[in-house]
PANUKOL-737362 format. One line per field, with one value per residue: residue number from 0; residue in three letters; y, x, z of N, C-alpha, C in turn. Coordinates in steps of 0.05 Angstrom, whole numbers, plus 32768, in hexadecimal, padded with zeros to 4 digits. Example, Ala and Ser with C-alpha at 12.3 -4.5 7.8 and 13.67 -1.06 7.14 Angstrom:
// PANUKOL-737362
n: 0	1
res: Ala	Ser
nyy: 7F8E	7FD3
nxx: 8108	8101
nzz: 809C	808E
cayy: 7FA6	7FEB
caxx: 80F6	8111
cazz: 809C	808F
cyy: 7FBE	8001
cxx: 8108	8102
czz: 809C	809D
This chain:
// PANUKOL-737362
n: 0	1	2	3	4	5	6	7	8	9	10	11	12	13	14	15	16	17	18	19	20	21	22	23	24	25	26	27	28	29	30	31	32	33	34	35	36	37	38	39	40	41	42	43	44	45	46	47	48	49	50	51	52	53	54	55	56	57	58	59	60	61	62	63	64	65	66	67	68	69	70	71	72	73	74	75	76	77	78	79	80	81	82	83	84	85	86	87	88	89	90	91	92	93	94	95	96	97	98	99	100	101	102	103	104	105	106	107	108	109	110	111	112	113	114	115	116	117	118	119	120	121	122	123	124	125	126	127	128	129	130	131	132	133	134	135	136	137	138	139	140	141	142	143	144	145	146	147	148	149	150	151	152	153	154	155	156	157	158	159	160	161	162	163	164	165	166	167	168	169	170	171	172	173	174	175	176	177	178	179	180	181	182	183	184	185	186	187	188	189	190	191	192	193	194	195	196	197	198	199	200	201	202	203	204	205	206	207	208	209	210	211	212	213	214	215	216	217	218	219	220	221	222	223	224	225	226
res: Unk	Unk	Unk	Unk	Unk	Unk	Unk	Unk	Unk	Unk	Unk	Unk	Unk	Unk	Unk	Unk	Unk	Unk	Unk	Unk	Unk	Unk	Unk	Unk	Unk	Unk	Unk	Unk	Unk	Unk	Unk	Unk	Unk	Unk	Unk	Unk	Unk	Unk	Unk	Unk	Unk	Unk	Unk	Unk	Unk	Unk	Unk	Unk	Unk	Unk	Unk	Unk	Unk	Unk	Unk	Unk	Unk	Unk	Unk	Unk	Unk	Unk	Unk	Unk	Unk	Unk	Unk	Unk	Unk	Unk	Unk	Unk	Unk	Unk	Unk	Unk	Unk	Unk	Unk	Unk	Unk	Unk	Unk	Unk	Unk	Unk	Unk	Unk	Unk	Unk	Unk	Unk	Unk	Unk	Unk	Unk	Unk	Unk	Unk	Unk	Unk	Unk	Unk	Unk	Unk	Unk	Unk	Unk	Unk	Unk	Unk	Unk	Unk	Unk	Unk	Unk	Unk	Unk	Unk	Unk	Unk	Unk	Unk	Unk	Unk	Unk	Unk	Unk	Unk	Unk	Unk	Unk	Unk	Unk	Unk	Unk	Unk	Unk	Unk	Unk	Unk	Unk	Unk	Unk	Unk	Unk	Unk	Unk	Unk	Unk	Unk	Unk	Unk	Unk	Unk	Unk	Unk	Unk	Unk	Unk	Unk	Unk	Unk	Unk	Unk	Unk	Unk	Unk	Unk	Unk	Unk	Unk	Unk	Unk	Unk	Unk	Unk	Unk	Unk	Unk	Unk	Unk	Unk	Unk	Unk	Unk	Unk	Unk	Unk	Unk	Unk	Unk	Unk	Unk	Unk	Unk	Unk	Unk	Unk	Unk	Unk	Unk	Unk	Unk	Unk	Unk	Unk	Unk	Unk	Unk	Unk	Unk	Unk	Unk	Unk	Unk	Unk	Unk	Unk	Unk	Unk	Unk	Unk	Unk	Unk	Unk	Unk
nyy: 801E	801D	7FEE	7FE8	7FF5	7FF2	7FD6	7FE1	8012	8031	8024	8049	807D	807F	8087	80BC	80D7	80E0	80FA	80E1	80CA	8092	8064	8042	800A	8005	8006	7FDC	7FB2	7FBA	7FAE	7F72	7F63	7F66	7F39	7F11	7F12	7F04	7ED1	7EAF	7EBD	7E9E	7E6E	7E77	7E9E	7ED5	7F02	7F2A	7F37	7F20	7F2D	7F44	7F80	7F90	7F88	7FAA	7FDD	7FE2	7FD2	7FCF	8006	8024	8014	8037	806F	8071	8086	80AF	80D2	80B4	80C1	80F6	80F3	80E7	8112	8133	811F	810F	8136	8148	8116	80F3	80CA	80B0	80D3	80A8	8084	8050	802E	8044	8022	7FFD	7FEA	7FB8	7FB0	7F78	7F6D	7F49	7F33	7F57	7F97	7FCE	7FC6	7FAC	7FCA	7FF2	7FEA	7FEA	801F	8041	8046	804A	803C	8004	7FD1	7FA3	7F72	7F63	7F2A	7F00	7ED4	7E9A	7E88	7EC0	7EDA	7EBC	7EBF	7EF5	7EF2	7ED1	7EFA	7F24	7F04	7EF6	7F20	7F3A	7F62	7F82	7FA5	7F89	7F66	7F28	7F0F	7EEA	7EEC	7F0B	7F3D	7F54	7F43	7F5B	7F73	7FC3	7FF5	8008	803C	8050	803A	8019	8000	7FE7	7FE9	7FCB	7FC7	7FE8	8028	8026	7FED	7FE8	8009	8006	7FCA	7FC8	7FE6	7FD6	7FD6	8003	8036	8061	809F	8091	8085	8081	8069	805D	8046	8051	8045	8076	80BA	809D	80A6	8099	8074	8096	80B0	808A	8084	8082	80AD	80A7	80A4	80CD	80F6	810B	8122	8112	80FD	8109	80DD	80D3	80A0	8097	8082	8066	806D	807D	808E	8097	809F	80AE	80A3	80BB	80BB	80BD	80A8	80CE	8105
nxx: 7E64	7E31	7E21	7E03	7DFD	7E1E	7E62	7E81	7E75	7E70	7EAE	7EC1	7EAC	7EC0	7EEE	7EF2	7EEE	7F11	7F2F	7F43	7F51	7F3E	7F43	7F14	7F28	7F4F	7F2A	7F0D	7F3A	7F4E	7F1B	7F15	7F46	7F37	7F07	7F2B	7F42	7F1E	7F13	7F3E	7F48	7F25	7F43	7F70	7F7A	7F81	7F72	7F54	7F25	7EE8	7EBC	7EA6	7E8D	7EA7	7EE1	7EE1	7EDD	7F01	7F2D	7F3B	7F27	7F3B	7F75	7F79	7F7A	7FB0	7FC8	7FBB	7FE0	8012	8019	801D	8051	8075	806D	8089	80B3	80CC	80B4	807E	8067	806B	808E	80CD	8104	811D	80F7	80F8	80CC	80BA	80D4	80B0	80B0	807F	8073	8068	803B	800E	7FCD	7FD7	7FD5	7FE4	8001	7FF0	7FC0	7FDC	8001	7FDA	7FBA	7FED	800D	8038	805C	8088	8077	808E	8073	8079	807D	8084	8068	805B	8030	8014	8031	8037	7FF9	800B	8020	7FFF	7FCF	7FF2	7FF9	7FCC	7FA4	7FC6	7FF8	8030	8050	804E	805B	8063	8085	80AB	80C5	80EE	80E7	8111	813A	813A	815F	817A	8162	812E	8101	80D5	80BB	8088	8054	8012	7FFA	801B	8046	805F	8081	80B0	80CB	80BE	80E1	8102	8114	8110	8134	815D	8149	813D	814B	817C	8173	8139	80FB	80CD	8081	8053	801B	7FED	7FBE	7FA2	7FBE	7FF9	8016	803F	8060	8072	8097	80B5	80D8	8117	8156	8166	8148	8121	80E7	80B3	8084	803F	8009	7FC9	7F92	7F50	7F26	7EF4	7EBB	7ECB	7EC9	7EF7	7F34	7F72	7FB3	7FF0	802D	8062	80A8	80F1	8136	815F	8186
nzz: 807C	804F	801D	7FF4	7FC4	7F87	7F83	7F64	7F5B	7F8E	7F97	7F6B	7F80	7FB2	7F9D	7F82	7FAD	7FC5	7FA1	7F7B	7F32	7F25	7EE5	7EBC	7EB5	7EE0	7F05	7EFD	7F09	7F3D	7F55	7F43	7F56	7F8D	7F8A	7F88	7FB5	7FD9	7FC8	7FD1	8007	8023	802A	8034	805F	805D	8066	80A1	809A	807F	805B	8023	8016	804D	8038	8010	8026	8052	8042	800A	7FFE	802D	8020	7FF1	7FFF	8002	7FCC	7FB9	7FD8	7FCE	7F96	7F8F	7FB3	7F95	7F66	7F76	7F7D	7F41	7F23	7EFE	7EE9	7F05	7EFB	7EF8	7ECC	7EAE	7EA5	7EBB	7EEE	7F29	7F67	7F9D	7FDD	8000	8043	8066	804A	804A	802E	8000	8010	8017	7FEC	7FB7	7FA2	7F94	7F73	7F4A	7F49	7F45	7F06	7F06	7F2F	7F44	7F67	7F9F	7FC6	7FFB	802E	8066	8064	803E	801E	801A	7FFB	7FD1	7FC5	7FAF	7F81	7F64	7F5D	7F3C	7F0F	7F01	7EF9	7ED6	7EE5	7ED8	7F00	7F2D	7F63	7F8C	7FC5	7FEE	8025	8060	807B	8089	8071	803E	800C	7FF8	7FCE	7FC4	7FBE	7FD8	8010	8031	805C	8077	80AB	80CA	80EF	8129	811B	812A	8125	80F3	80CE	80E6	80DC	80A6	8088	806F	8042	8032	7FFB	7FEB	8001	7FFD	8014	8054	8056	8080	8086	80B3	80FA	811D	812B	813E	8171	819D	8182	8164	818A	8196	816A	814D	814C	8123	8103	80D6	80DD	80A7	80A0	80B5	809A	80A6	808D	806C	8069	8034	804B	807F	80B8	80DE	8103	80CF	80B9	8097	809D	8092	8083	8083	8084	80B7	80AE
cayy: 8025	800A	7FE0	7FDE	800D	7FDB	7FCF	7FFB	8040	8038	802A	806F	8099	8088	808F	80CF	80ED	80DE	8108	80D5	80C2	807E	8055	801C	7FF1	8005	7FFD	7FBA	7FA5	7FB7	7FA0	7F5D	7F56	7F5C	7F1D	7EFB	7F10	7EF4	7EB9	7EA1	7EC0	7E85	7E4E	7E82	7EA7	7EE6	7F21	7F13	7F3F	7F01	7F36	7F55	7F95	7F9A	7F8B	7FC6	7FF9	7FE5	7FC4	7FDF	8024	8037	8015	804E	8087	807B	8080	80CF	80E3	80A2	80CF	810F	80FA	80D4	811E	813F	8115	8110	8145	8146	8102	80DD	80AD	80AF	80CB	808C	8074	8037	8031	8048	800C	8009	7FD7	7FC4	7FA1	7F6D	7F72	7F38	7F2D	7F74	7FA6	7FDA	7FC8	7FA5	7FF0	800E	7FE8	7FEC	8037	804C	8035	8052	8023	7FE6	7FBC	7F8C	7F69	7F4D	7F19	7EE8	7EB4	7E92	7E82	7ED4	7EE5	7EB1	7ED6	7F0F	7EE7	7ECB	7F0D	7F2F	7EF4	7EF0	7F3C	7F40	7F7E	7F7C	7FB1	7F7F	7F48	7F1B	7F07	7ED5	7EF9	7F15	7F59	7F6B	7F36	7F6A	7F8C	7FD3	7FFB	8009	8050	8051	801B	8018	7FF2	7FF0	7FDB	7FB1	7FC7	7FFB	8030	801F	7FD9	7FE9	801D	7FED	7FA5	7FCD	8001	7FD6	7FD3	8021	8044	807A	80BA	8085	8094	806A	8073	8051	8049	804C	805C	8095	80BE	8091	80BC	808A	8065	80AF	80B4	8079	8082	8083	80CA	80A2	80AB	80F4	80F7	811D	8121	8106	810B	80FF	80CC	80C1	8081	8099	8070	8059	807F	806D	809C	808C	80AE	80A8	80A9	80CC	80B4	80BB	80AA	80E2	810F
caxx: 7E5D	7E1D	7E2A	7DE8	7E0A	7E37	7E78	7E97	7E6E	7E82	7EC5	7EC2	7EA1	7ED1	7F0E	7EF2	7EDD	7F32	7F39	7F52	7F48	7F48	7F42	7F08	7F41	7F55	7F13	7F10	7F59	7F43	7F01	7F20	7F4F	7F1E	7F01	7F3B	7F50	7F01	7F0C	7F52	7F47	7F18	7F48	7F90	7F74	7F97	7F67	7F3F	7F06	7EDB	7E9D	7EAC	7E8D	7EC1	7EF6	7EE0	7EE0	7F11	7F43	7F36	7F1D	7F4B	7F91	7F78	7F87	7FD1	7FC7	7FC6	7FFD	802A	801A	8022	8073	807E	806C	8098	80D2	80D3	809C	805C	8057	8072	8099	80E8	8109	8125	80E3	80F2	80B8	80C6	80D3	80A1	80A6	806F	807E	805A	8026	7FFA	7FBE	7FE6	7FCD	7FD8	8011	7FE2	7FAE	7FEC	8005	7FC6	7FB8	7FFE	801C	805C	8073	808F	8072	808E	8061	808E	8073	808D	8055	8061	8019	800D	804B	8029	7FE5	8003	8026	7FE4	7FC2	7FFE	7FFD	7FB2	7FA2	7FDE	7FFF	804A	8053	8043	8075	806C	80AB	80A8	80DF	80EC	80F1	8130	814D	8132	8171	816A	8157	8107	8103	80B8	80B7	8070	8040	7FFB	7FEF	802A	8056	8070	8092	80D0	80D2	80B8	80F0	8123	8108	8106	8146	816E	813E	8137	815B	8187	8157	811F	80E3	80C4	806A	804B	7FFC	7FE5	7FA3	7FA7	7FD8	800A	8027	8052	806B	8089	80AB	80CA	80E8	813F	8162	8175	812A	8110	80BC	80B7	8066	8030	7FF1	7FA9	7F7D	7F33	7F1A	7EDA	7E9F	7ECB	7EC7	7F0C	7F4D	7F7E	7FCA	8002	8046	8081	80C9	8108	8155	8169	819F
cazz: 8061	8043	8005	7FE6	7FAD	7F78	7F97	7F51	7F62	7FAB	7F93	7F5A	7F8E	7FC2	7F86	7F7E	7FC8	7FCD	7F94	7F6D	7F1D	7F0E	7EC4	7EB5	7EB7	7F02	7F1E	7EFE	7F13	7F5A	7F57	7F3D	7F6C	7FAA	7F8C	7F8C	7FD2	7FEC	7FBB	7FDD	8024	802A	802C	8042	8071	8057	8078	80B8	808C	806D	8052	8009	8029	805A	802D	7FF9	802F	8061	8033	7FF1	7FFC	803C	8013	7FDD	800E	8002	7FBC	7FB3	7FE7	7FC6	7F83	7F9B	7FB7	7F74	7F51	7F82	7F78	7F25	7F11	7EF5	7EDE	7F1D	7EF0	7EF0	7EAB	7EA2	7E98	7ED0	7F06	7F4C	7F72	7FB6	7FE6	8011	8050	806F	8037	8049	8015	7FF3	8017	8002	7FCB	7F9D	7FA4	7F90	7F57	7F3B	7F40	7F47	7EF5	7F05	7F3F	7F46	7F8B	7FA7	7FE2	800B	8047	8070	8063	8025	8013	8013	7FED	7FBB	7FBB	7FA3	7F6C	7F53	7F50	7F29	7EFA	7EF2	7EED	7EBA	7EEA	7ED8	7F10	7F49	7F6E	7FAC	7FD5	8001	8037	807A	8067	8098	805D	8027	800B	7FED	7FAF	7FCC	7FC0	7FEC	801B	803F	806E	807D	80CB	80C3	8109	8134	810E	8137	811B	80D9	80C6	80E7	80C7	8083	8086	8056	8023	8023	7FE6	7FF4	7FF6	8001	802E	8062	805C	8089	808B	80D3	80FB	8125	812F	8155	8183	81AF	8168	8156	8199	819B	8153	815B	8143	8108	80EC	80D4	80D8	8093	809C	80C1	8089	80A9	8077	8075	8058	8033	8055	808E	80CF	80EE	80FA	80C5	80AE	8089	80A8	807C	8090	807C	8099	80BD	80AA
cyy: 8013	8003	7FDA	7FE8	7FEE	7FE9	7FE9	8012	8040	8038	8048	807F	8091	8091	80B3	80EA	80F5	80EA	80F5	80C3	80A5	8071	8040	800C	7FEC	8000	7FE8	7FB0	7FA1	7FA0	7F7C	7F4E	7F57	7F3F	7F0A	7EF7	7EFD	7ED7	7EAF	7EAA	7EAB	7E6B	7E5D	7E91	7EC3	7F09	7F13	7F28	7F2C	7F15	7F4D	7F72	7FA4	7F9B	7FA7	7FD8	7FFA	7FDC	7FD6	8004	8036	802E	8031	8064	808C	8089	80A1	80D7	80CA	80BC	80EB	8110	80FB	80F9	8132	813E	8114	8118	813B	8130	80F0	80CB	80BD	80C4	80B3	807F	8058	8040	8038	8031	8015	7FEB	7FD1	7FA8	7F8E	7F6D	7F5F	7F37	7F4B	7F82	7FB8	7FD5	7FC2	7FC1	7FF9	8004	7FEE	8009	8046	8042	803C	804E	800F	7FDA	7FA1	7F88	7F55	7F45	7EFE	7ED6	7EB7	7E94	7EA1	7ED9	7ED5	7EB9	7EE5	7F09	7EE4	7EE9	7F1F	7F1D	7EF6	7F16	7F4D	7F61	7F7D	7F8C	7FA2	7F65	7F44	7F18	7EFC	7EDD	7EFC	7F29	7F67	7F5A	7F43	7F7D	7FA4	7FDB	800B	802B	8063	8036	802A	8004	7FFC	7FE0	7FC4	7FB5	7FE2	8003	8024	800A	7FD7	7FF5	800D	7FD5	7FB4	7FE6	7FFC	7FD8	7FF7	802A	805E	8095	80B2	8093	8079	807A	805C	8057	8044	805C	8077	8090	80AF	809F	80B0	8083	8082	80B0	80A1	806C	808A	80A0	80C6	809D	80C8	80E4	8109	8129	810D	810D	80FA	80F6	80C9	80B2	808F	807F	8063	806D	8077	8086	808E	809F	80A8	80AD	80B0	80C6	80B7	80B1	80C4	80EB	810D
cxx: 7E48	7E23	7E0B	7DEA	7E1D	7E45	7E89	7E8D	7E7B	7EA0	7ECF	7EBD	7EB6	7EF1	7F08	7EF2	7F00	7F3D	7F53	7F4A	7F51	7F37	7F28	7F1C	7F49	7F3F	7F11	7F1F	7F50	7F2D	7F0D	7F37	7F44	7F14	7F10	7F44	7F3E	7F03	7F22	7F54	7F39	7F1F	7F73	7F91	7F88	7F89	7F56	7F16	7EFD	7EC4	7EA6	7EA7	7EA5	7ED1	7EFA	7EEA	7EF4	7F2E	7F45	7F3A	7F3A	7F78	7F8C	7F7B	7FA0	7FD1	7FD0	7FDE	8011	802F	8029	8047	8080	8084	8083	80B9	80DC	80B7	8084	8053	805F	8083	80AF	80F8	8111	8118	80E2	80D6	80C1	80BF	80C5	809F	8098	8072	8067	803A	800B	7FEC	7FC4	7FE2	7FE3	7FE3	7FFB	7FCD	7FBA	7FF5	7FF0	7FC4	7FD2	8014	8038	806C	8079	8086	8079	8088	806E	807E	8077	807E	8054	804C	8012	801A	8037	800D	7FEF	800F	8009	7FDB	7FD5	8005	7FDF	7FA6	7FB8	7FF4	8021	805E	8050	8056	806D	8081	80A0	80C6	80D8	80F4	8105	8142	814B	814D	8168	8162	8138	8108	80EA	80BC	8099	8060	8028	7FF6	8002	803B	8055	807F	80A7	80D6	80CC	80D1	8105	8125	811B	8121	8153	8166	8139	814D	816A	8170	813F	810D	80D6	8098	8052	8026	7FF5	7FC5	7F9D	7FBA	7FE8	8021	8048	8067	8081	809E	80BF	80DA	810B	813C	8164	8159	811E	80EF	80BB	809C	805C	8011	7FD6	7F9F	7F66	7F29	7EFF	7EC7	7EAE	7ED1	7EE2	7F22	7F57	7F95	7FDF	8021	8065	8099	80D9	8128	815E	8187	81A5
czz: 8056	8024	7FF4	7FD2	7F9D	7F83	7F83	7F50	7F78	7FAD	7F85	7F73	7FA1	7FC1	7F8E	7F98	7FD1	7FBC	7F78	7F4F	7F14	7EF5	7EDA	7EBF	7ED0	7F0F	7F19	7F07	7F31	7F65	7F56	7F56	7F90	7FA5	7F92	7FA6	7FDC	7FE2	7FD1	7FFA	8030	8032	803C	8053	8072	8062	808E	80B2	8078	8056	8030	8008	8038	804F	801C	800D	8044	8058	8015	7FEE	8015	8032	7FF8	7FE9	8008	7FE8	7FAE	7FC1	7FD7	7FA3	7F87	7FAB	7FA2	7F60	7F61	7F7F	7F5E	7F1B	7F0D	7EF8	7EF6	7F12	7EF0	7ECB	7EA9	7E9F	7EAD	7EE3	7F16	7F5A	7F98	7FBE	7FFE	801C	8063	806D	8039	802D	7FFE	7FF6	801E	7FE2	7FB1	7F95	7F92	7F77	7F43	7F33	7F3C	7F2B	7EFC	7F1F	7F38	7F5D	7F8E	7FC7	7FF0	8025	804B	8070	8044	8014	8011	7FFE	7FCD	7FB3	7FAA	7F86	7F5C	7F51	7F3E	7F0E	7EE7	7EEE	7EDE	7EC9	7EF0	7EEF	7F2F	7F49	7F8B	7FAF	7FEB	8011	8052	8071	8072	807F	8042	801E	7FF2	7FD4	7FAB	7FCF	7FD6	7FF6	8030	8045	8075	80A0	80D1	80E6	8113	8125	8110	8122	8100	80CA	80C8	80D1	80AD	807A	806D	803B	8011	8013	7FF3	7FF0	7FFD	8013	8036	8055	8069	8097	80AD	80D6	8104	8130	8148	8159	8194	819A	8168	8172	819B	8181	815E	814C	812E	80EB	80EE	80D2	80BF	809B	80A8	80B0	8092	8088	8081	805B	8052	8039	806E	80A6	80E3	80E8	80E4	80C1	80A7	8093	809C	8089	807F	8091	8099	80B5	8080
Protein backbone atom coordinates (compact mmCIF):
# COMPACT_ATOMS: atom_id res chain seq x y z
CA UNK A 1 0.00 0.00 0.00
CA UNK A 2 1.59 3.33 -0.93
CA UNK A 3 1.26 5.86 1.88
CA UNK A 4 1.92 9.00 0.16
CA UNK A 5 -2.02 9.76 0.82
CA UNK A 6 -2.49 11.06 4.87
CA UNK A 7 -2.65 8.13 7.01
CA UNK A 8 -6.74 9.46 7.85
CA UNK A 9 -7.98 9.21 3.97
CA UNK A 10 -6.20 5.86 3.72
CA UNK A 11 -7.74 5.02 6.89
CA UNK A 12 -11.68 6.59 5.55
CA UNK A 13 -11.19 5.01 2.20
CA UNK A 14 -10.25 1.80 3.55
CA UNK A 15 -13.34 2.30 6.45
CA UNK A 16 -15.36 2.71 3.60
CA UNK A 17 -14.09 0.07 0.68
CA UNK A 18 -15.17 -2.40 4.06
CA UNK A 19 -18.38 -0.85 3.91
CA UNK A 20 -18.00 0.54 7.07
CA UNK A 21 -19.19 4.21 8.65
CA UNK A 22 -17.07 5.53 11.03
CA UNK A 23 -17.36 9.09 13.31
CA UNK A 24 -14.43 11.99 13.35
CA UNK A 25 -13.95 10.73 16.70
CA UNK A 26 -13.18 7.02 15.50
CA UNK A 27 -10.75 7.91 13.00
CA UNK A 28 -9.05 10.02 15.51
CA UNK A 29 -9.25 7.31 18.37
CA UNK A 30 -7.60 4.95 15.90
CA UNK A 31 -5.45 7.23 14.37
CA UNK A 32 -4.29 8.09 17.99
CA UNK A 33 -3.77 4.97 19.07
CA UNK A 34 -1.35 3.90 16.14
CA UNK A 35 0.82 6.65 17.59
CA UNK A 36 0.85 5.32 20.71
CA UNK A 37 1.44 1.74 19.60
CA UNK A 38 4.84 3.34 17.32
CA UNK A 39 5.52 5.59 20.36
CA UNK A 40 5.81 2.53 23.01
CA UNK A 41 6.76 -0.31 20.49
CA UNK A 42 10.08 1.48 20.57
CA UNK A 43 11.17 0.61 23.99
CA UNK A 44 8.30 -2.88 24.48
CA UNK A 45 8.73 -4.34 21.54
CA UNK A 46 4.98 -5.07 21.23
CA UNK A 47 4.68 -5.62 17.15
CA UNK A 48 7.70 -6.80 15.11
CA UNK A 49 6.13 -3.98 12.48
CA UNK A 50 8.53 -0.81 13.40
CA UNK A 51 7.14 1.45 10.01
CA UNK A 52 3.76 3.55 10.78
CA UNK A 53 2.90 2.42 7.15
CA UNK A 54 2.90 -1.02 8.00
CA UNK A 55 1.17 -0.61 11.07
CA UNK A 56 -1.94 1.38 9.32
CA UNK A 57 -2.44 -1.31 6.81
CA UNK A 58 -1.39 -4.47 8.29
CA UNK A 59 -2.41 -3.72 11.88
CA UNK A 60 -4.89 -1.07 11.65
CA UNK A 61 -6.60 -1.54 8.43
CA UNK A 62 -6.63 -5.61 8.37
CA UNK A 63 -7.92 -5.63 12.59
CA UNK A 64 -10.89 -3.40 10.81
CA UNK A 65 -12.06 -6.44 8.71
CA UNK A 66 -13.45 -7.96 11.88
CA UNK A 67 -15.27 -4.97 12.50
CA UNK A 68 -18.43 -5.47 10.14
CA UNK A 69 -18.97 -9.34 10.57
CA UNK A 70 -18.38 -8.63 14.76
CA UNK A 71 -21.42 -6.02 13.90
CA UNK A 72 -23.37 -7.92 11.75
CA UNK A 73 -23.55 -11.10 14.77
CA UNK A 74 -24.12 -8.36 17.47
CA UNK A 75 -27.40 -7.32 15.12
CA UNK A 76 -28.27 -10.85 14.81
CA UNK A 77 -28.21 -11.68 18.31
CA UNK A 78 -30.18 -8.36 19.88
CA UNK A 79 -31.54 -6.63 16.62
CA UNK A 80 -30.94 -3.68 14.77
CA UNK A 81 -28.90 -1.86 17.16
CA UNK A 82 -26.48 -4.68 18.22
CA UNK A 83 -26.67 -3.50 21.86
CA UNK A 84 -28.43 -5.82 24.54
CA UNK A 85 -31.95 -4.37 25.96
CA UNK A 86 -30.45 -4.09 29.09
CA UNK A 87 -28.43 -1.54 27.71
CA UNK A 88 -25.04 -3.48 29.20
CA UNK A 89 -22.17 -3.89 26.49
CA UNK A 90 -21.48 -7.30 25.11
CA UNK A 91 -18.55 -8.46 26.83
CA UNK A 92 -15.62 -9.65 24.03
CA UNK A 93 -12.61 -11.15 24.98
CA UNK A 94 -9.63 -11.02 22.97
CA UNK A 95 -7.00 -13.54 23.51
CA UNK A 96 -3.50 -13.10 23.40
CA UNK A 97 -4.06 -9.51 22.33
CA UNK A 98 -0.50 -8.26 22.32
CA UNK A 99 -0.20 -4.40 21.46
CA UNK A 100 -4.54 -5.00 21.17
CA UNK A 101 -4.94 -6.25 18.11
CA UNK A 102 -7.68 -6.33 17.22
CA UNK A 103 -9.61 -5.61 20.69
CA UNK A 104 -8.54 -2.07 20.90
CA UNK A 105 -10.04 -1.67 16.63
CA UNK A 106 -13.00 -3.02 18.16
CA UNK A 107 -13.59 -1.09 21.19
CA UNK A 108 -13.14 1.80 19.30
CA UNK A 109 -15.49 1.14 16.37
CA UNK A 110 -17.55 -1.39 18.07
CA UNK A 111 -19.49 1.26 21.17
CA UNK A 112 -21.48 -1.53 22.24
CA UNK A 113 -18.72 -3.96 23.54
CA UNK A 114 -16.86 -4.37 26.37
CA UNK A 115 -12.87 -5.75 25.53
CA UNK A 116 -10.99 -7.09 27.54
CA UNK A 117 -7.21 -7.74 26.12
CA UNK A 118 -6.01 -10.33 27.87
CA UNK A 119 -1.96 -11.32 27.59
CA UNK A 120 0.39 -13.14 29.39
CA UNK A 121 3.12 -10.42 29.28
CA UNK A 122 2.55 -7.95 31.79
CA UNK A 123 4.18 -4.99 30.04
CA UNK A 124 1.38 -5.60 27.06
CA UNK A 125 -1.55 -6.05 29.31
CA UNK A 126 -0.19 -2.52 30.61
CA UNK A 127 -0.16 -0.98 27.07
CA UNK A 128 -3.51 -1.54 26.70
CA UNK A 129 -4.21 0.07 30.09
CA UNK A 130 -2.43 3.26 29.11
CA UNK A 131 -4.24 3.61 25.87
CA UNK A 132 -7.78 3.05 27.55
CA UNK A 133 -6.78 5.60 30.16
CA UNK A 134 -5.27 8.09 27.77
CA UNK A 135 -7.88 7.91 24.90
CA UNK A 136 -10.64 8.15 27.71
CA UNK A 137 -12.37 4.58 26.13
CA UNK A 138 -14.35 3.14 29.13
CA UNK A 139 -15.02 0.09 26.83
CA UNK A 140 -11.38 -1.13 26.90
CA UNK A 141 -9.42 -3.40 29.79
CA UNK A 142 -5.92 -5.06 29.84
CA UNK A 143 -5.46 -8.28 32.02
CA UNK A 144 -2.38 -9.33 32.78
CA UNK A 145 -3.47 -13.47 32.66
CA UNK A 146 -3.02 -16.77 31.11
CA UNK A 147 -6.15 -16.95 29.45
CA UNK A 148 -6.86 -20.88 30.25
CA UNK A 149 -7.05 -18.82 33.93
CA UNK A 150 -9.83 -16.48 32.29
CA UNK A 151 -13.13 -17.58 33.83
CA UNK A 152 -16.43 -17.01 31.87
CA UNK A 153 -19.08 -14.46 30.96
CA UNK A 154 -17.18 -13.43 27.23
CA UNK A 155 -20.06 -13.68 25.04
CA UNK A 156 -17.37 -13.26 21.68
CA UNK A 157 -14.09 -14.47 22.54
CA UNK A 158 -11.55 -13.81 19.56
CA UNK A 159 -7.90 -13.84 18.29
CA UNK A 160 -6.00 -12.46 15.70
CA UNK A 161 -2.93 -14.90 14.68
CA UNK A 162 -2.86 -15.83 18.18
CA UNK A 163 -2.76 -20.08 17.87
CA UNK A 164 -4.08 -23.12 16.42
CA UNK A 165 -7.78 -23.20 16.56
CA UNK A 166 -7.36 -26.41 18.61
CA UNK A 167 -5.53 -24.56 21.32
CA UNK A 168 -7.32 -21.39 21.01
CA UNK A 169 -10.91 -22.84 21.64
CA UNK A 170 -9.35 -25.06 24.42
CA UNK A 171 -6.98 -22.22 26.29
CA UNK A 172 -10.17 -19.98 26.06
CA UNK A 173 -13.36 -22.51 26.59
CA UNK A 174 -13.89 -21.29 30.17
CA UNK A 175 -14.09 -17.86 29.44
CA UNK A 176 -16.81 -18.54 26.72
CA UNK A 177 -20.48 -17.57 27.86
CA UNK A 178 -23.04 -19.97 27.49
CA UNK A 179 -24.36 -19.43 23.75
CA UNK A 180 -20.88 -17.66 23.30
CA UNK A 181 -19.04 -17.83 19.96
CA UNK A 182 -15.46 -18.50 19.35
CA UNK A 183 -14.06 -15.79 16.00
CA UNK A 184 -10.98 -16.27 15.24
CA UNK A 185 -8.95 -14.02 12.68
CA UNK A 186 -6.69 -16.21 10.57
CA UNK A 187 -4.86 -16.07 7.10
CA UNK A 188 -5.95 -18.45 4.76
CA UNK A 189 -8.24 -20.74 5.02
CA UNK A 190 -6.65 -23.18 7.58
CA UNK A 191 -7.63 -26.28 6.45
CA UNK A 192 -5.57 -28.67 8.80
CA UNK A 193 -6.55 -26.18 12.03
CA UNK A 194 -10.41 -27.21 11.02
CA UNK A 195 -9.58 -30.87 10.98
CA UNK A 196 -7.97 -31.18 13.87
CA UNK A 197 -10.83 -29.30 15.82
CA UNK A 198 -12.48 -32.12 18.70
CA UNK A 199 -16.50 -33.00 18.10
CA UNK A 200 -16.97 -30.77 21.01
CA UNK A 201 -16.44 -27.65 18.56
CA UNK A 202 -19.22 -26.75 15.75
CA UNK A 203 -17.45 -24.54 12.65
CA UNK A 204 -20.56 -22.10 12.40
CA UNK A 205 -18.75 -20.15 9.33
CA UNK A 206 -15.64 -19.74 7.64
CA UNK A 207 -15.96 -15.79 6.20
CA UNK A 208 -13.19 -14.84 3.54
CA UNK A 209 -11.64 -11.07 4.45
CA UNK A 210 -9.76 -8.70 2.21
CA UNK A 211 -7.61 -6.12 3.87
CA UNK A 212 -8.10 -3.12 1.44
CA UNK A 213 -4.44 -2.30 0.13
CA UNK A 214 -3.05 -5.50 1.45
CA UNK A 215 -2.68 -8.41 -0.96
CA UNK A 216 -2.65 -11.42 1.48
CA UNK A 217 -5.45 -14.25 2.13
CA UNK A 218 -7.24 -13.42 5.19
CA UNK A 219 -10.71 -15.07 7.17
CA UNK A 220 -12.65 -15.17 9.91
CA UNK A 221 -13.31 -18.37 11.79
CA UNK A 222 -16.98 -18.74 13.45
CA UNK A 223 -17.11 -21.33 16.39
CA UNK A 224 -19.22 -22.40 18.73
CA UNK A 225 -19.46 -25.61 21.50
CA UNK A 226 -21.01 -28.22 19.84
CA UNK A 227 -24.32 -29.52 20.58
Amino acid sequence: MSMAHDPRQVLQAGAQTLGLTLSDAQLDLLLAYMGWLHKWNKVYNLTALRHPDEMLSHHLMDSLTAVGPLLRHLQVVHGPSGAPASGEPVPVLDVGSGGGLPGVVLAICVPQVHVTCVDAVNKKAAFIQQVAASLRLPNLKGLHARVETVQGGFAVVTSRAFASLQDFTTWSRPALATGGVWMAMKGKHPVEELQALGSDVEVVHVEPLAVPGVDAERCLVWMRVAG
